[in-house]
TIMI-2910 file (N, C-alpha, C, CB; in pm, 1 decimal, decimal comma, always signed):
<rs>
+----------+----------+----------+----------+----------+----------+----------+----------+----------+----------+----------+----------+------+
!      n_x !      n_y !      n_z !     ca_x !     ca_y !     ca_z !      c_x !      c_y !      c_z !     cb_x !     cb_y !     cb_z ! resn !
+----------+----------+----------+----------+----------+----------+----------+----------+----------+----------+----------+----------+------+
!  +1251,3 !  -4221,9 !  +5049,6 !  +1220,6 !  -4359,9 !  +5090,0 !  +1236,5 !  -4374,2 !  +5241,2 !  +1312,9 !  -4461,5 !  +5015,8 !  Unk !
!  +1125,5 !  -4391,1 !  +5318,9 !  +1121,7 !  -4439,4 !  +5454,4 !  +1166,3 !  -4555,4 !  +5496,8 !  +1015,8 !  -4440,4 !  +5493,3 !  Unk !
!  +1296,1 !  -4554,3 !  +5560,6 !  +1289,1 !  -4705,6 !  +5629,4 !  +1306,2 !  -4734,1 !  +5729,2 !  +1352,4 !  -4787,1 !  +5598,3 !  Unk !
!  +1252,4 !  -4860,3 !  +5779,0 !  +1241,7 !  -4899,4 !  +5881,7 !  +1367,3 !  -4949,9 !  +5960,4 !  +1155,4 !  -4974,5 !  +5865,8 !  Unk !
!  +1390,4 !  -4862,0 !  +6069,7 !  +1573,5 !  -4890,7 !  +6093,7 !  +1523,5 !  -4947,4 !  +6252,7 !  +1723,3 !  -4699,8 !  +6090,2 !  Unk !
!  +1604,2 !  -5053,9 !  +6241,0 !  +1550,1 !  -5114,0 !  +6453,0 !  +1708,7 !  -5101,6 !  +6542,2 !  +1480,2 !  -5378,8 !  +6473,7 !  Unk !
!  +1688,9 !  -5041,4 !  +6626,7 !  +1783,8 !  -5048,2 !  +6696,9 !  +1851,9 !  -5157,1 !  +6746,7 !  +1758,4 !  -4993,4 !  +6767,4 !  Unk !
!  +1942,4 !  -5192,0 !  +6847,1 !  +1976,4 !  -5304,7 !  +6908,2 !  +1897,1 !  -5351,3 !  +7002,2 !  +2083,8 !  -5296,7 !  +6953,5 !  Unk !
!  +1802,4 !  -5263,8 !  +7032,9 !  +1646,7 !  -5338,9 !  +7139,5 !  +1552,4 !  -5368,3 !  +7022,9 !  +1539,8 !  -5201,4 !  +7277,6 !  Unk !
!  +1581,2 !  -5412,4 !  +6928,0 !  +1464,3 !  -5392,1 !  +6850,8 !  +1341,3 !  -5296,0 !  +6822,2 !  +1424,5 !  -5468,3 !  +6873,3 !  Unk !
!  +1369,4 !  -5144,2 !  +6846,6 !  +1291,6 !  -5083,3 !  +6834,1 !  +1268,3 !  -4999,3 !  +6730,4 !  +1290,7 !  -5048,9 !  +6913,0 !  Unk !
!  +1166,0 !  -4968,8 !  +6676,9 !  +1167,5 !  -4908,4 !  +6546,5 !  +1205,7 !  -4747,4 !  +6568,6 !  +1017,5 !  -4932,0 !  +6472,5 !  Unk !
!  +1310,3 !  -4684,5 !  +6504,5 !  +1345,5 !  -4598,5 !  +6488,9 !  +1278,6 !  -4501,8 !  +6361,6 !  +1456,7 !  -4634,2 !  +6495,4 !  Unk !
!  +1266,9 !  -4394,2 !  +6382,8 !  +1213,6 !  -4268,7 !  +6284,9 !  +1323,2 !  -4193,9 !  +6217,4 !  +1130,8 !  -4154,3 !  +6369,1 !  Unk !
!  +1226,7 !  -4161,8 !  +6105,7 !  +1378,8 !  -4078,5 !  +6032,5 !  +1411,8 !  -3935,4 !  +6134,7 !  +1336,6 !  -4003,9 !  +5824,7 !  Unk !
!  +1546,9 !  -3924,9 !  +6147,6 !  +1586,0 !  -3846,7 !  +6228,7 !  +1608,8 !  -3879,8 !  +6381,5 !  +1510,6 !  -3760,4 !  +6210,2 !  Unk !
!  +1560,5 !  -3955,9 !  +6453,3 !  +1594,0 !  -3997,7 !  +6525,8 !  +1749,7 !  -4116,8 !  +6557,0 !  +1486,1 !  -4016,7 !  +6535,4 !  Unk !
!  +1776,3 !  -4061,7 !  +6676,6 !  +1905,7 !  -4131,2 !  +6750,2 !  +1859,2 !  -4225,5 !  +6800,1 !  +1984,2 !  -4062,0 !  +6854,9 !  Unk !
!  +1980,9 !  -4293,9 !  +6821,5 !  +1958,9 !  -4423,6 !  +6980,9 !  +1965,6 !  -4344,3 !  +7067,6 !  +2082,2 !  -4557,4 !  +7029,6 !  Unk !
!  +1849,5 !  -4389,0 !  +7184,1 !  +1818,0 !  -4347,0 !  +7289,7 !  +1800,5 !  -4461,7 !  +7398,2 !  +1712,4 !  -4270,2 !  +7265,8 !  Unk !
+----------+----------+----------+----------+----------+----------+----------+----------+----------+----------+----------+----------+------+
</rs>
Protein backbone atom coordinates (compact mmCIF):
# COMPACT_ATOMS: atom_id res chain seq x y z
CA UNK A 1 0.00 0.00 0.00
CA UNK A 2 1.41 3.38 -1.20
CA UNK A 3 1.00 6.31 0.85
CA UNK A 4 1.02 9.51 0.57
CA UNK A 5 3.30 10.88 3.47
CA UNK A 6 3.83 15.09 3.35
CA UNK A 7 6.47 16.41 5.13
CA UNK A 8 6.42 19.54 7.36
CA UNK A 9 6.71 21.75 3.99
CA UNK A 10 4.03 19.97 2.73
CA UNK A 11 5.73 18.00 0.32
CA UNK A 12 4.88 14.76 -0.95
CA UNK A 13 7.29 12.24 0.06
CA UNK A 14 8.08 8.67 -1.78
CA UNK A 15 8.36 5.41 -0.36
CA UNK A 16 11.84 5.33 0.81
CA UNK A 17 12.60 8.58 0.89
CA UNK A 18 13.87 10.96 3.94
CA UNK A 19 13.30 14.55 4.90
CA UNK A 20 15.40 16.54 2.97
Amino acid sequence: MSEKRRDNKNRILRSGESQR
